[in-house]
C-alpha positions in Angstrom: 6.5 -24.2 -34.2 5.6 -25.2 -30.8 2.5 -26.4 -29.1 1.5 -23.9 -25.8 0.9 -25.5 -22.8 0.0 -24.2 -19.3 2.4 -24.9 -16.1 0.6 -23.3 -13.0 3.4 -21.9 -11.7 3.5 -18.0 -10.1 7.0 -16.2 -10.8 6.1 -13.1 -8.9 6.2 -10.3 -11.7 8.1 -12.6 -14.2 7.0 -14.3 -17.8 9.0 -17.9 -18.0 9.0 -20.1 -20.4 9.9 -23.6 -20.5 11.1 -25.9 -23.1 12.6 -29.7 -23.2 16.2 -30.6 -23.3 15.5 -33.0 -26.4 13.5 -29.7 -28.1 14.8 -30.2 -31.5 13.1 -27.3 -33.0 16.0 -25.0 -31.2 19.3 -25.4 -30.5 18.9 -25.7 -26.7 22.3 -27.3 -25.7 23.7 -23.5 -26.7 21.9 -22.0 -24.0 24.3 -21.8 -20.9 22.9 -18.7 -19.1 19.8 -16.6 -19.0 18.1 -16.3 -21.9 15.7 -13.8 -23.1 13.1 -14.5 -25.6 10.2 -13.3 -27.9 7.2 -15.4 -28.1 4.7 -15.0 -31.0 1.4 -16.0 -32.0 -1.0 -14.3 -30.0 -2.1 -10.7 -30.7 0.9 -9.8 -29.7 4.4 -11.0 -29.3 5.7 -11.7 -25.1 8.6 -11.6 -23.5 9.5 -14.0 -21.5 12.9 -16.0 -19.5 13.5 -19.6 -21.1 14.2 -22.3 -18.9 15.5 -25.8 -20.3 13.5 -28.4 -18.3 14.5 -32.5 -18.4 11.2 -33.7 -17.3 8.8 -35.0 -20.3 5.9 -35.1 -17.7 6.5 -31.3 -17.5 7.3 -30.6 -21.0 7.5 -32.4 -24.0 9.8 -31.7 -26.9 7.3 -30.5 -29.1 5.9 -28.6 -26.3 6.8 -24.4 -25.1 5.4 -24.1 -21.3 4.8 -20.6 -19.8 4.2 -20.1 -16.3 0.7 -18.5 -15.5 2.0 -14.8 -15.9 3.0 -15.6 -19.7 0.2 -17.8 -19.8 -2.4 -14.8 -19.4 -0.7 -12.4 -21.3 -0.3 -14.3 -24.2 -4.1 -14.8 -24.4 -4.2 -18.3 -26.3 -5.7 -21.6 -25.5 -3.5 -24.7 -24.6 -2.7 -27.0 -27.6 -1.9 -23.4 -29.7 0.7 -22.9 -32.1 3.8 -20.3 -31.1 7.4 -20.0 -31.8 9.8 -17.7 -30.1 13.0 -15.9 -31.5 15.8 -15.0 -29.0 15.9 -11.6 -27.7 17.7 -8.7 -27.0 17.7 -6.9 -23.5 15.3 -4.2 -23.3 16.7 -1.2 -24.9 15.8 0.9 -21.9 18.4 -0.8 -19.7 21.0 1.6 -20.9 18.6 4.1 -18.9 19.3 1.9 -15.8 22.8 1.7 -16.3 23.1 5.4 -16.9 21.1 5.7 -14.0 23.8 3.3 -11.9 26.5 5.1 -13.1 24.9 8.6 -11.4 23.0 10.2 -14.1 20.0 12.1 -14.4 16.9 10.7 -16.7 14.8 12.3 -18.7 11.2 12.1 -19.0 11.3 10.3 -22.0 13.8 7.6 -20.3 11.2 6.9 -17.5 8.7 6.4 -20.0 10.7 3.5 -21.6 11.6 2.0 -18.5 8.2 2.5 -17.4 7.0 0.8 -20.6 9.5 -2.1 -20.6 8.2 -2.5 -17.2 4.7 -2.8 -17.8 5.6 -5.0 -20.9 7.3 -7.6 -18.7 10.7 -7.2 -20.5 12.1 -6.9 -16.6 13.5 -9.6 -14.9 13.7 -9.1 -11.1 17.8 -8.6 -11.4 17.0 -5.4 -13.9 13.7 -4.3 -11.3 16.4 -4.8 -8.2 19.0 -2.8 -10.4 16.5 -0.4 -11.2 15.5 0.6 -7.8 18.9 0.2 -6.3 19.8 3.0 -8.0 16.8 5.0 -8.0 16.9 4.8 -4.0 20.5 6.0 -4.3 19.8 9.3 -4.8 16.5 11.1 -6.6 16.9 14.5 -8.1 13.2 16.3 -7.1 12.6 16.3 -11.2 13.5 13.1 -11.8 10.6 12.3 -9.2 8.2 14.3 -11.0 9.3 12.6 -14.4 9.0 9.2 -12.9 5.2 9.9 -11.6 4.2 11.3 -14.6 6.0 8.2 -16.6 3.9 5.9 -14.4 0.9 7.9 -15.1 0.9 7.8 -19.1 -1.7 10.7 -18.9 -4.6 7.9 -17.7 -6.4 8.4 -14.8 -10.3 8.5 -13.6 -11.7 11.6 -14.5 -14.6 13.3 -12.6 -15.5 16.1 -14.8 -18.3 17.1 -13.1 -16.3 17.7 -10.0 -14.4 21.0 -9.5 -12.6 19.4 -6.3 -11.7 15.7 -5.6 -10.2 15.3 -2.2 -8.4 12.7 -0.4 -5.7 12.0 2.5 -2.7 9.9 2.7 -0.9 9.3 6.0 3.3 8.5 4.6 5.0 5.7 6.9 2.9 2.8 8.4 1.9 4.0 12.0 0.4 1.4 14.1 -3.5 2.0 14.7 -3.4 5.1 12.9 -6.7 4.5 11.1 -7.8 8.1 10.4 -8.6 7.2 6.8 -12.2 5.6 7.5 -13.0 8.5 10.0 -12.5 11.5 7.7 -13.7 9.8 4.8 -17.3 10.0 6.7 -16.3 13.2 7.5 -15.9 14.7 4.3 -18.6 12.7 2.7 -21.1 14.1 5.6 -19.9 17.5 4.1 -19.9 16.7 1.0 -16.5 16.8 -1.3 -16.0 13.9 -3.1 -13.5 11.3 -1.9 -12.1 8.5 -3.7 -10.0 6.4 -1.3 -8.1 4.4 -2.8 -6.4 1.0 -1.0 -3.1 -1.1 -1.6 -4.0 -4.5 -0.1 -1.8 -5.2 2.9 1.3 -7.7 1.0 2.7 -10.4 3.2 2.9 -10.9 6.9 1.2 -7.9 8.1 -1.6 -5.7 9.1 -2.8 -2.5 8.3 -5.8 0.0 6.6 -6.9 -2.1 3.8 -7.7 -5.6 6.7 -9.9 -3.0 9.2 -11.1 -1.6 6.1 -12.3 -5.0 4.3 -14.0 -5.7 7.7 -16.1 -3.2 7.0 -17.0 -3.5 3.1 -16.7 -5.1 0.2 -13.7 -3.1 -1.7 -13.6 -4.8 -5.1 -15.5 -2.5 -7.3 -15.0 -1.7 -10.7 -14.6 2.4 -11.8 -18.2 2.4 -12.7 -19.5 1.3 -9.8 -17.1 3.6 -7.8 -18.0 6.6 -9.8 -22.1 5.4 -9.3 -21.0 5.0 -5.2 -19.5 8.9 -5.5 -22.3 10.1 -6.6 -24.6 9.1 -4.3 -22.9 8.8 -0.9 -20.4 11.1 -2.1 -17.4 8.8 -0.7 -16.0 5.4 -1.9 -13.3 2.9 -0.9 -11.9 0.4 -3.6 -8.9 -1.5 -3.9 -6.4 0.4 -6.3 -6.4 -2.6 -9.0 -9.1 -0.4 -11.4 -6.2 2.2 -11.8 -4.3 2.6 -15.1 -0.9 2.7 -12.7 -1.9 -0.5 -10.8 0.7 -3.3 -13.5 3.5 -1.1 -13.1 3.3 0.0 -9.2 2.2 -3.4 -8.1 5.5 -4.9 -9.8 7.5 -1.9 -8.0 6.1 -2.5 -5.0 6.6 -6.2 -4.9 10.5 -5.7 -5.3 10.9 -3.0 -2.9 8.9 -4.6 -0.4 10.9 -8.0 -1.0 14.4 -5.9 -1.0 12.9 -4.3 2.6 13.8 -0.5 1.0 12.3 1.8 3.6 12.7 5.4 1.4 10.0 8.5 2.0 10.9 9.8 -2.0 10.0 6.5 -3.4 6.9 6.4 -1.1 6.1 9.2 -2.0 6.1 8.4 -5.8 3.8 5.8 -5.6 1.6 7.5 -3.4 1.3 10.3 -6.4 1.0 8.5 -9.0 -1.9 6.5 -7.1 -3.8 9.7 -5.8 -3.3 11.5 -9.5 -4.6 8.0 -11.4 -7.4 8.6 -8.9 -8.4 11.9 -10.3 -7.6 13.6 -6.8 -7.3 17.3 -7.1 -6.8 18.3 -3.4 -4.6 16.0 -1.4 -3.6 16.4 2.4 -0.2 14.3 3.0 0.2 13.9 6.6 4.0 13.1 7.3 4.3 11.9 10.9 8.0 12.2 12.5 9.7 9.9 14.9 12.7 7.8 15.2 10.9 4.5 14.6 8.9 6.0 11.5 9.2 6.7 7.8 10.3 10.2 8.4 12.5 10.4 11.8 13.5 14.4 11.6 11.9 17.5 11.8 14.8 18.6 9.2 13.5 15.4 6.8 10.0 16.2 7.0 10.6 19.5 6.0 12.5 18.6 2.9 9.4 16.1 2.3 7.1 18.7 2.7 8.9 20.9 0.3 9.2 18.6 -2.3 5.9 17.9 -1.8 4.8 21.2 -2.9 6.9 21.0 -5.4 5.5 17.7 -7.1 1.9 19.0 -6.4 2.4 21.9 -9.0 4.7 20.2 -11.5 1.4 17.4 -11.5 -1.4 20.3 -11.1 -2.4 18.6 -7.7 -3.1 20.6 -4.7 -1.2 19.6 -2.2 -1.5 20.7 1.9 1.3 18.5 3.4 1.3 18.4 7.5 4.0 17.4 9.8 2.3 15.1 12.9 3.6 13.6 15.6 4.5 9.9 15.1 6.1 8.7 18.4 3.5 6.0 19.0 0.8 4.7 17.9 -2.5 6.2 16.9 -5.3 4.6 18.9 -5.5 1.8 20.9 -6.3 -1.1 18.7 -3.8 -2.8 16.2 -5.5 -5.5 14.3 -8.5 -5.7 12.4 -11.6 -6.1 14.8 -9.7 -3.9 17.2 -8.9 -1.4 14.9 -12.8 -1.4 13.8 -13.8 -1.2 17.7 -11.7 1.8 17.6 -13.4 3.3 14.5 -16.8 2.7 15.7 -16.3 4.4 19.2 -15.4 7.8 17.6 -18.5 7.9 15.0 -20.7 6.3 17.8 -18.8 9.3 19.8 -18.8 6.9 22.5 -16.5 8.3 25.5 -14.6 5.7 25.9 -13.3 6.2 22.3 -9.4 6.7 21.6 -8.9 10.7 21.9 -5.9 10.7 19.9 -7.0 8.8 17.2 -10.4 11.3 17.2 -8.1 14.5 17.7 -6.2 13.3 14.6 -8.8 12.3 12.4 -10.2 15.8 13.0 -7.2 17.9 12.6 -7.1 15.8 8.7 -10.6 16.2 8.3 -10.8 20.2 8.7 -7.4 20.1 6.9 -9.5 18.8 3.5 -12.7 20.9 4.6 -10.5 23.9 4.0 -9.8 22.8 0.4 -13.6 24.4 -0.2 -13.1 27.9 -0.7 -16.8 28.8 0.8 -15.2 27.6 4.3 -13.0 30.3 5.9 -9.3 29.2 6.6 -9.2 27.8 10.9 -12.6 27.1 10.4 -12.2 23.3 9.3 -11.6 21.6 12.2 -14.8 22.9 14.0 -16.9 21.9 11.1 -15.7 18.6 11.2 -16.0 18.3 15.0 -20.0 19.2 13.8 -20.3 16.7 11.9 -18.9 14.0 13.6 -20.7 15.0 17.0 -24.0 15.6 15.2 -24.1 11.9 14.2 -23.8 13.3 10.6 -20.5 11.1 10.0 -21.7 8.1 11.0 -25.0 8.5 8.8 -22.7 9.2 5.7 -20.6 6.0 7.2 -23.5 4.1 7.0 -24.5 5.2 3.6 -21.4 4.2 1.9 -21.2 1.0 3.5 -24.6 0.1 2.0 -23.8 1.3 -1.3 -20.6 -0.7 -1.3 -22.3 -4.1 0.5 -21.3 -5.2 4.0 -19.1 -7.9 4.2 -20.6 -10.9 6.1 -17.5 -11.1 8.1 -17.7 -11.8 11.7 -15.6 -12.5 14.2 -14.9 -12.1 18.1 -11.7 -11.1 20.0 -9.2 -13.8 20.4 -9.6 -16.0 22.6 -6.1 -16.3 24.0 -5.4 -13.1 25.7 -2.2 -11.9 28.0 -1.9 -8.7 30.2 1.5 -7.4 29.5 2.7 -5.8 32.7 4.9 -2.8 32.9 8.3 -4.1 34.7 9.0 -0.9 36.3 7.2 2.3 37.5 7.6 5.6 35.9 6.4 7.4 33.4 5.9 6.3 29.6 8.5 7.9 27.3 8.4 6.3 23.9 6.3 3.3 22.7 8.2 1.5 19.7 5.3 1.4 17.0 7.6 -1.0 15.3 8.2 -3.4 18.3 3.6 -3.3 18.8 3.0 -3.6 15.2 5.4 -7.0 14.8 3.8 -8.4 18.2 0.7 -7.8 16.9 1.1 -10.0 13.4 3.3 -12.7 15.5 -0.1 -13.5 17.6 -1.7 -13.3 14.2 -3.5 -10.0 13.2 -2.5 -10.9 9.2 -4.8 -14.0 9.6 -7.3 -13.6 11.9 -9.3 -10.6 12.7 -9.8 -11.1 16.0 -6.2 -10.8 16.9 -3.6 -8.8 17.8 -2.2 -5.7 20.5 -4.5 -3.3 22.5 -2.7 -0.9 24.3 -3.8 0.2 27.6 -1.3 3.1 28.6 0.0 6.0 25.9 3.5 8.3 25.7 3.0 10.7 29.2 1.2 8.4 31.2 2.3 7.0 34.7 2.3 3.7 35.5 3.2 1.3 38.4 5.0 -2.0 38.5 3.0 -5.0 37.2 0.1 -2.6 35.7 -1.2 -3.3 32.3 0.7 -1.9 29.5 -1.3 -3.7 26.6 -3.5 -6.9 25.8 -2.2 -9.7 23.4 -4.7 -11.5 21.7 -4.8 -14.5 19.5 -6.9 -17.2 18.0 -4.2 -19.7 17.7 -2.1 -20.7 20.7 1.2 -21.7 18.6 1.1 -17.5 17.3 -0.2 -16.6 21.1 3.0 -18.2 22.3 5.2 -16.3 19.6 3.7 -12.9 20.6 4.3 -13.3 24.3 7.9 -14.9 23.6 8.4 -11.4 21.5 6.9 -9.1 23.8 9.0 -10.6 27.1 12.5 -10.2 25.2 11.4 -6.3 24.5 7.7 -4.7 25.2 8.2 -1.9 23.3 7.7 0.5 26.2 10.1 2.7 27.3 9.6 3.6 31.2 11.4 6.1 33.2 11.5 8.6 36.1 13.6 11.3 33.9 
């Protein structure tokens, strides 16, 4: 037996545990390569890697360490007494490697992986092989299987709710911050909406840091059921769902790996909508070479299997092909972004159109879902609502439900005009090329930062006139956006 002990040390998805060189309890001079073990003595046993350590300040001989992973999901104190036993690899592996090898898996074979997943029986190398060959090739069944694997049949139920809407924009479109808009929308009309969030991982910025400007997005199920009921909308970060262990692990790789794949997005987007208890979904796919989904021809086949999922999961699915060429709005960053947001409820007229136009098309889009609204007749009645000032009011209602944040902040303070170097007319803006400006001058830290763009796709401009506005709060990231944006703007300007 072995006393626990505690090393605070994050692995990123993996249990590790730790013993000493002089450990005399196993035979530790016979391990030469990665070892899997079992660790017992809590409720239940663990899984974890073992890792032979020399240090005595770290471990002592009498001593197992586990890394704060293992730690928690061993659930005992420090000074407890565990063994471990070496272990075999998962017995879903041979799932993976069929997987590798081409095959087709089974429900059932999801489930396991899905399980061993969950479980922690994964290292990193079998959750890189795992997706490696998933993103090789995905049979539309196999996608199904793997949603409903993920899903284990738990999800937040709303039984006193015939329809549960939402919307889900695939790809990560600069400024495209529709979701806050029709959520007041819908919520002014009155179907339920759940939004869930992913918080934005790594150096980046997105939904979930305009969103958190707003309101306080840590909620339990409870209180996001009690927030339903009464402003009849509710955003919450998607931690409270049953799929969150197993997609959050997923995610983590892939976004590590940089796989960029609409199937697998599309996965985890189902199986976080469906965990939601979201009966009527509206997918909005935009299409252009610098997004997600670059063809027409892919979009389609995205659309289809769309459909296809939607009645294999007994989700409703309406899944619309947008433009994605650009950006959606003007602001990229979090203040900016909410500036934007504000404008069209306040239906101010300076307010970005195309950001309002799409937000409505989405809105009516879901307003359609309710069978006492005549089809064509959706995107008027959200145009009602959000020119009465009934959005906003249903805005405002949420927010106080949920508690304002007591964030504040101003625009940067270091701020660069970035001038169009020809004349002509704007062809393309590289959402891409804005989006990475706009976290160089630091829109992942600071809320006050990043890209405001001045001119759109169709508009003409002459030499040395304002294309967009950097700003930043600190001048080493103010220096790194402008040193960015001279190598390539992200504009493409021409008299063709």
């Amino acid at each position: 037996m072995l006393l626990l002990k505690h090393l605070p040390i994050h692995s990123f998805n993996e249990n590790i545990a730790y013993v000493n060189k002089e450990c005399t309890a196993y035979k530790v001079d016979d391990i030469k390569t990665m070892v899997r073990v079992e660790i017992h003595g809590g409720s239940v046993p663990i899984s974890a890697f073992l890792n032979v350590v020399t240090s005595n300040r770290l471990v002592k001989p009498g001593e197992l360490a586990l890394n704060t992973e293992a730690f928690r999901a061993i659930g005992l104190p420090e000074g407890a007494r565990v063994s471990i036993v070496m272990n075999e690899p998962p017995l879903s592996l041979s799932a993976v490697h069929k997987k590798i090898r081409g095959g087709v898996l089974t429900l059932n074979e999801y489930k396991s992986i899905v399980h061993d997943i969950q479980m922690r029986r994964y290292s990193n190398i079998d959750l890189t092989s795992f997706l490696t060959a998933c993103y090789s090739f995905f049979t539309p069944t196999e996608a199904v299987c793997f949603v409903k694997a993920l899903l284990a049949e738990k999800k937040l139920y709303w039984d006193e709710e015939d329809i549960v809407v939402d919307s889900y924009t695939l790809g990560n479109i600069p400024g495209n911050n529709t979701d806050l808009i029709v959520m007041a929308i819908v919520a002014a009309y009155g179907l339920p909406i759940p939004k869930s969030i992913v918080r934005d991982k790594g150096m980046n910025c997105g939904f979930s840091n305009t969103l958190e400007f707003f309101t306080d997005v840590d909620k339990t199920a409870v209180e996001v059921q009690k927030i339903i009921k009464g402003a009849r909308g509710a955003v919450f970060n998607y931690n409270i769902l049953p799929v969150y262990k197993e997609l959050s692990v997923l995610q983590n790789v892939s976004s590590y790996l940089n796989f960029d794949d609409e199937i697998f997005a599309v996965i985890e987007m189902l199986a976080e909508k469906v965990s939601a208890g979201v009966t009527h979904l509206v997918v909005d796919i935009p299409v252009g070479a610098k997004t997600l989904v670059k063809t027409t021809q892919q979009a389609v086949f995205v659309r289809k299997f769309l459909e296809y999922a939607g009645d294999m999961l007994g989700i409703n699915i309406d899944a619309v092909v947008t433009d994605g060429r650009e950006p959606v709005g003007a602001g990229i960053g979090a203040l900016l972004e909410a500036r934007d947001i504000m404008q069209i409820l306040h239906n101010k007229e300076n307010a970005p159109n195309d950001l309002k136009e799409k937000a409505l098309f989405l809105a009516g889009r879901i307003l359609e879902f309710d069978p006492k609204l005549r089809g064509g007749q959706g995107y008027n009645a959200a145009k009602e609502i959000l020119t009465s000032g009934r959005a906003l009011q249903a805005f405002e209602k949420i927010v106080a439900m949920q508690g304002k944040t007591r964030q504040t902040s101003d625009l940067g303070m270091l701020m660069r005009d970035v001038a169009a170097s020809v004349s002509g007319k704007v062809r393309a803006i590289d959402g891409k090329i804005i989006r990475k400006i706009s976290v160089l001058a630091g829109a992942s830290q600071c809320p006050g930062a990043g890209v405001y763009l001045m001119k759109k796709a169709g508009d003409m401009v002459a030499k040395g006139e304002t294309l967009y506005q950097i700003y930043a709060c600190d001048a080493g990231a103010f220096a790194l956006a402008n040193s960015f944006a001279e190598a390539d703007n992200g504009y493409e300007i021409s008299y063709d």
